[in-house]
C-alpha positions in Angstrom: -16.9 3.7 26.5 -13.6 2.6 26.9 -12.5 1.6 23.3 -11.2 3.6 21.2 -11.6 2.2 17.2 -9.3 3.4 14.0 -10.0 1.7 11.5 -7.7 1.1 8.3 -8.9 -0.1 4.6 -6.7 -0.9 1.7 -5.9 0.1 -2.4 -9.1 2.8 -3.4 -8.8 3.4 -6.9 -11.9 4.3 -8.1 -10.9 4.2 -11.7 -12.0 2.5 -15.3 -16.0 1.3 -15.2 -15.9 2.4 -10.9 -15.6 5.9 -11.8 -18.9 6.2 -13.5 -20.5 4.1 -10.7 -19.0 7.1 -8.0 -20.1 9.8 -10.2 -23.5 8.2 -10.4 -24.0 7.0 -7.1 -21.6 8.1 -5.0 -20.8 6.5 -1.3 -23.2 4.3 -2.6 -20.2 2.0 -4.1 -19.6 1.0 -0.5 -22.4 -1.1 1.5 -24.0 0.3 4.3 -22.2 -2.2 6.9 -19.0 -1.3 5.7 -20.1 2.9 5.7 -21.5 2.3 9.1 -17.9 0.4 10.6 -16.1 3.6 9.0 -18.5 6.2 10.6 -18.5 4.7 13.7 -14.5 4.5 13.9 -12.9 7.4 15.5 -10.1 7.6 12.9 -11.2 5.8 9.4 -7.7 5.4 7.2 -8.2 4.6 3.4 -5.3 4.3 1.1 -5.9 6.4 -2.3 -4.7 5.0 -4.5 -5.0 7.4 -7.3 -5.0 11.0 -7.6 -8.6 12.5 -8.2 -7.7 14.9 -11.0 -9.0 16.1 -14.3 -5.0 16.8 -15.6 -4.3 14.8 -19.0 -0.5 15.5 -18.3 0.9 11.7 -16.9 4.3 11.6 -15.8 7.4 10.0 -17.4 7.1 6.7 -15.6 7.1 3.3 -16.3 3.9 1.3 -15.8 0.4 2.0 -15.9 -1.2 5.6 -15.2 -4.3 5.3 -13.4 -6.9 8.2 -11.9 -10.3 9.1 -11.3 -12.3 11.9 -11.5 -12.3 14.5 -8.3 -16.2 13.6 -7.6 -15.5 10.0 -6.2 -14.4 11.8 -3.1 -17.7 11.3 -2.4 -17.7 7.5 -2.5 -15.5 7.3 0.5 -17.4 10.2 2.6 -17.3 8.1 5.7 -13.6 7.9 5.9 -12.3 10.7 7.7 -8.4 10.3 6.9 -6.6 9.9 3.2 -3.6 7.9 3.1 -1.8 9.2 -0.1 1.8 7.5 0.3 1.5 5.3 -3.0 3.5 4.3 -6.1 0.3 6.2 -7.9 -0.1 9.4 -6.6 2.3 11.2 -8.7 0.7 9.3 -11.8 -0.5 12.7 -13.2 2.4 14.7 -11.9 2.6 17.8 -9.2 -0.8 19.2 -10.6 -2.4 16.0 -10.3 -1.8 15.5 -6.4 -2.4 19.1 -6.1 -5.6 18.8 -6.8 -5.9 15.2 -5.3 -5.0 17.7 -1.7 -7.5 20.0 -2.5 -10.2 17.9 -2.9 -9.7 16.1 -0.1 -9.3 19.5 2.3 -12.1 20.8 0.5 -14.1 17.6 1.7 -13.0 18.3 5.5 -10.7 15.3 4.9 -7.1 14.7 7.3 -4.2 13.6 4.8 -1.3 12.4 5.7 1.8 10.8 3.8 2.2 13.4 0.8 3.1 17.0 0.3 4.7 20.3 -1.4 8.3 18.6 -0.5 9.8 16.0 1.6 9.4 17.7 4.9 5.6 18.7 4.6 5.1 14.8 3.5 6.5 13.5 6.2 4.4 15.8 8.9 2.4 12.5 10.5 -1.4 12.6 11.8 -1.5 13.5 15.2 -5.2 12.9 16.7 -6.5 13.6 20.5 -9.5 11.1 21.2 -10.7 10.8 24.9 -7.4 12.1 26.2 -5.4 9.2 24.5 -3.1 10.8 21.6 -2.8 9.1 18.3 0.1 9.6 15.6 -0.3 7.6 12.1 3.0 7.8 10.0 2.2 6.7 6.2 5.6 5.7 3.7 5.8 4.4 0.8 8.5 2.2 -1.1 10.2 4.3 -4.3 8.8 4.2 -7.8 8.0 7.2 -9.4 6.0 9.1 -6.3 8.9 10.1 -4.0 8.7 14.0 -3.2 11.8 16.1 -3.1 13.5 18.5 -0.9 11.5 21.1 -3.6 8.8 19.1 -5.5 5.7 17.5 -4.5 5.5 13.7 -4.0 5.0 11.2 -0.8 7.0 10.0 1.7 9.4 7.2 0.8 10.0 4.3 3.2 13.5 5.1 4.3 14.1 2.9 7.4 16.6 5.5 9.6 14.2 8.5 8.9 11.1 6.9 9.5 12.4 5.8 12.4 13.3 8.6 14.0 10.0 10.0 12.8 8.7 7.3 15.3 10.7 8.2 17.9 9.3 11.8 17.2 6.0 10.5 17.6 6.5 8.3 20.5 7.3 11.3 22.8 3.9 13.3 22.3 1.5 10.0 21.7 -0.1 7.2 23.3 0.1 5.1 20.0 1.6 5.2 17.2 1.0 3.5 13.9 2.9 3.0 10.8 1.2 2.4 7.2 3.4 0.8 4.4 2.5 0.8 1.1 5.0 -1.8 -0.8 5.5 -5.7 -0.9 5.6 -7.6 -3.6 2.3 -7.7 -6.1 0.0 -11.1 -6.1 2.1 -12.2 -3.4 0.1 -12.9 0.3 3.6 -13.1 2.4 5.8 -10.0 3.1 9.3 -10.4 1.3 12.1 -11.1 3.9 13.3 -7.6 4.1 10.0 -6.0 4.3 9.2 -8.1 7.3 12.8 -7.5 9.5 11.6 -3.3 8.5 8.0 -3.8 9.7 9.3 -5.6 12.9 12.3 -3.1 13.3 9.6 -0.5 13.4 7.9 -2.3 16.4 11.4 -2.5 18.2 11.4 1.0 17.7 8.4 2.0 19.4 5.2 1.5 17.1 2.3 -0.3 18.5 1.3 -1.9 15.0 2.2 -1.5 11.1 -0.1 -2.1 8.5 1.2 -3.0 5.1 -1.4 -2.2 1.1 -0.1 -2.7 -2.2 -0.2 -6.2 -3.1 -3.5 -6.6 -4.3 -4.1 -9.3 -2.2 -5.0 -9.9 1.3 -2.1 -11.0 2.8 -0.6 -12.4 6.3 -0.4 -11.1 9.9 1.1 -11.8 12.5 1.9 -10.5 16.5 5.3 -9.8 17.0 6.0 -8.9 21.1 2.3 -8.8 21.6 1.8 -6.2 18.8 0.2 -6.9 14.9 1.7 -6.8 11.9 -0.7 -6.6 8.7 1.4 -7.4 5.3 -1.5 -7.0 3.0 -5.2 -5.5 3.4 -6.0 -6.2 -0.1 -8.2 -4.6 -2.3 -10.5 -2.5 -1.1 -12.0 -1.0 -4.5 -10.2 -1.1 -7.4 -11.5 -0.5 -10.8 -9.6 -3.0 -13.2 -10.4 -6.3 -14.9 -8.4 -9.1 -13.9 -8.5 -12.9 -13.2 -5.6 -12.6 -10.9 -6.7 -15.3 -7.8 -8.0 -12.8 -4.8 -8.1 -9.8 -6.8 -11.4 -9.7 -5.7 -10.4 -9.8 -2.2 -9.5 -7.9 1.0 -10.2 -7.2 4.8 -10.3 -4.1 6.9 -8.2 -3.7 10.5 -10.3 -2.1 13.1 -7.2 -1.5 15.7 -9.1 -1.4 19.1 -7.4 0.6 21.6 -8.2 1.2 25.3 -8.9 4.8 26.8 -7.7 3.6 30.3 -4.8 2.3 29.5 -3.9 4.1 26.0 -2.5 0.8 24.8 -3.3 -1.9 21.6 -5.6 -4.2 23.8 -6.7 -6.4 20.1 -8.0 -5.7 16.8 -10.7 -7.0 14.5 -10.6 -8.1 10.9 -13.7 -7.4 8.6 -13.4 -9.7 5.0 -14.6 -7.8 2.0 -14.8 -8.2 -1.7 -15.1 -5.7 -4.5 -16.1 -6.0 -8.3 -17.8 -4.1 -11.1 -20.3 -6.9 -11.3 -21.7 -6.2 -7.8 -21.3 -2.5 -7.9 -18.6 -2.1 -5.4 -17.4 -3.4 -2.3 -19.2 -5.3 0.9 -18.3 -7.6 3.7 -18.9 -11.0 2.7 -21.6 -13.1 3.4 -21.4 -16.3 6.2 -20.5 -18.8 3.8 -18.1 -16.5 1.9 -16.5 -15.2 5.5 -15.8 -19.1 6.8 -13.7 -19.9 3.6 -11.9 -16.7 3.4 -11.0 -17.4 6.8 -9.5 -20.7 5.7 -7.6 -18.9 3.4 -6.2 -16.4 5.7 -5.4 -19.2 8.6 -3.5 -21.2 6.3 -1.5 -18.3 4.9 -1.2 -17.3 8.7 0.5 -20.4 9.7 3.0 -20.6 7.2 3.9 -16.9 7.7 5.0 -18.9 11.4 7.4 -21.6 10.1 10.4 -20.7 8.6 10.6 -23.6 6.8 7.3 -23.0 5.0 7.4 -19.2 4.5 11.2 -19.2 3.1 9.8 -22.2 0.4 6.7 -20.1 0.0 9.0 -17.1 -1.4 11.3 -19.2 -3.1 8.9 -20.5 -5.6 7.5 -16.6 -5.8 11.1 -15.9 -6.7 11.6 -18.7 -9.4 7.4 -17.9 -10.0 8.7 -14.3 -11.5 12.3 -14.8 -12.8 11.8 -15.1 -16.4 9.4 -12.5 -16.1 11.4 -9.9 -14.2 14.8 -10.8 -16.1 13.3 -10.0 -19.4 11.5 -6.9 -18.0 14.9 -5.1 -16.7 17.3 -6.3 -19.3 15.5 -6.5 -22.9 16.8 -3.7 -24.6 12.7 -4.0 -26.3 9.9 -4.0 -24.4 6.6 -5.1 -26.1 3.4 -6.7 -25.6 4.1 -10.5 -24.8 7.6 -10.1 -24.0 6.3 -12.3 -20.7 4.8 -15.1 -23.1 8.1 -15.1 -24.7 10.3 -15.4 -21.6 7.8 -17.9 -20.2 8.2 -20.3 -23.2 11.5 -19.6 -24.7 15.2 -19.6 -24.1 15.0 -15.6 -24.4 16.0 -14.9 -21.0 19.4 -17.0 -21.5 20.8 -14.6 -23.7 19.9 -11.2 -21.3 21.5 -13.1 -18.3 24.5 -15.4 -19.2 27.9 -16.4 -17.8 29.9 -13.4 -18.9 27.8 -10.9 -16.9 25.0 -12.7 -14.3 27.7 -11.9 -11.5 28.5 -8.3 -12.2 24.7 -7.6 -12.5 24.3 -8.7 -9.1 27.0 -7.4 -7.9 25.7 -3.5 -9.3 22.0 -4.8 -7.4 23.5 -6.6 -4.1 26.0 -4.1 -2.9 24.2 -0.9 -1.5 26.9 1.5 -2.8 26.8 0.3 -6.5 22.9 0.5 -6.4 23.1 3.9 -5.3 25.0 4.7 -8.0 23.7 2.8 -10.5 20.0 4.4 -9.3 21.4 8.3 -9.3 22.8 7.4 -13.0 19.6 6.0 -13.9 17.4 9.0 -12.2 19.7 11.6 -14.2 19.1 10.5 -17.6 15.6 9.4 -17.0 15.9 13.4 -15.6 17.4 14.7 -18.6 16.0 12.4 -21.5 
């Protein structure tokens, strides 16, 4: 055979009523067509999204703390490599990925993307299959998951190391591949500055970069003949929600020729996920064709400027009031979104007397250093 298959699936969090399911039933949460694309793969990537831990101890973060219990390793048996580079994995602190490790090792499972410090998470998986050699670097964007030069954590997205860690990579492998776990949530289209990084990262030698977090399948496109995936979507996540494609994802099967140990195409495999069906499975005809529909149209607007810089301008004015009274209300309470959405609130967080110096601490790279090592000391020392 000449084809060599890795396959890559998005956000596993097998969390709230999923959790019970695993424990029950185990692999069984994922359909025997989608088992059987992941045993058949030689290299099966899932993103966990959660640390499989029975630690109480959450860390100081903002946002929600999510995990699951260490037995739904089990669901995901057919996946042979664990992606943990994610804005969750440190959810339940050190111990919590700590154990998240050791479960996976003790399930003869490959990680890649966390570790004991910053050097051990950004050690990439190096595989040897039919004499072509494959490297898979995982990063993550910064929240509260980073590891240290002496804590535990995974490994950011930090655009001049990760790509010399490509250039590392590139010497000793055929291929190399790049996993991203950022973007912006609910949104189907890279933000600007994700996309010039993902492309960057082709320029510098990686044969294709595939891009979780949103929640949402998102668009790809082929940039100098090799793909860019901004969004694989869901592939199970236990939480309620009426968010539009929450539902939703797709799987990349990256197809890759032994002869001439290059990208020669890839395959996309639609999937959907609730608590209502029990877990995940590849849709059905009807289901596939408008999915499809969905994706080509979000496709071709990713290709005209035009239509993808008007596409994240309403996003932007979408989430203003939102994000403005999120990062500058001195209180934060349940329905302080409601309030922003239908009230003048916001007005008096952002006004004349201080809108420009705000952006001014955000735009200029050297202020928001600052202004983040401030922020990381006192959150530090509090």
């Amino acid at each position: 055979m000449d084809t060599i298959k890795v396959l890559f699936a998005g956000d596993f969090a097998p969390c709230h009523k999923f959790e019970n399911l695993g424990i029950d039933s185990g692999r069984h949460l994922i359909d025997h067509e989608i088992s059987k694309l992941a045993q058949d793969a030689d290299i099966s990537f899932i993103n966990l999204e959660c640390p499989l831990t029975k630690s109480n101890s959450k860390k100081n973060k903002s946002g929600p703390s999510i995990k699951a219990d260490p037995r739904c390793i089990d669901i995901i048996k057919n996946f042979n490599l664990v992606g943990l580079a994610n804005n969750h994995i440190l959810d339940y602190g050190e111990k919590g990925l700590i154990e998240t490790i050791k479960v996976c090792k003790d399930q003869n499972k490959n990680i890649t993307g966390a570790g004991k410090n910053l050097s051990e998470s950004a050690i990439f998986f190096e595989k040897t299959i039919q004499d072509v050699k494959i490297a898979i670097i995982a990063v993550a964007e910064c929240e509260f998951n980073h590891a240290t030069e002496s804590s535990y954590g995974c490994s950011p997205l930090d655009v001049i190391e990760n790509s010399n860690r490509i250039a590392c990579a590139k010497k000793n492998n055929d291929i190399v591949l790049v996993t991203i776990h950022g973007g912006n949530e609910f949104f189907p289209y890279p933000r600007p500055g994700l996309r010039k990084i993902c492309k960057f990262f082709i320029d510098q030698g990686a044969d294709s970069v595939i891009c979780h977090h949103t929640h949402v399948p998102g668009a790809y496109e082929t940039y100098h003949g090799k793909p860019i995936f901004y969004s694989l979507g869901n592939f199970l996540f236990g939480k309620e929600t009426d968010k539009k494609q929450w539902d939703k994802g797709y799987m990349v099967r990256l197809n890759i020729s032994r002869s001439k140990k290059n990208l020669k195409g890839f395959d996309i495999f639609f999937t959907k996920q609730s608590e209502e069906i029990g877990g995940v499975k590849l849709l059905n005809e009807e289901e596939n064709f408008k999915q499809q529909k969905i994706q080509e149209e979000i496709n071709k607007k990713l290709k005209s400027s035009e239509n993808y810089n008007d596409e994240w301008n309403k996003f932007t004015k979408k989430m203003s009031k939102a994000f403005i009274a999120r990062n500058y209300s001195n209180f934060q309470f349940k329905g302080l979104g409601a309030l922003a959405k239908y009230s003048p609130y916001t007005k008096f967080l952002l006004n004349d007397s201080n809108l420009l110096m705000r952006l001014n601490m955000l735009r200029c790279e050297s202020h928001r250093e600052l202004l983040i090592s401030i922020l990381e000391d006192k959150a530090n020392s509090d």
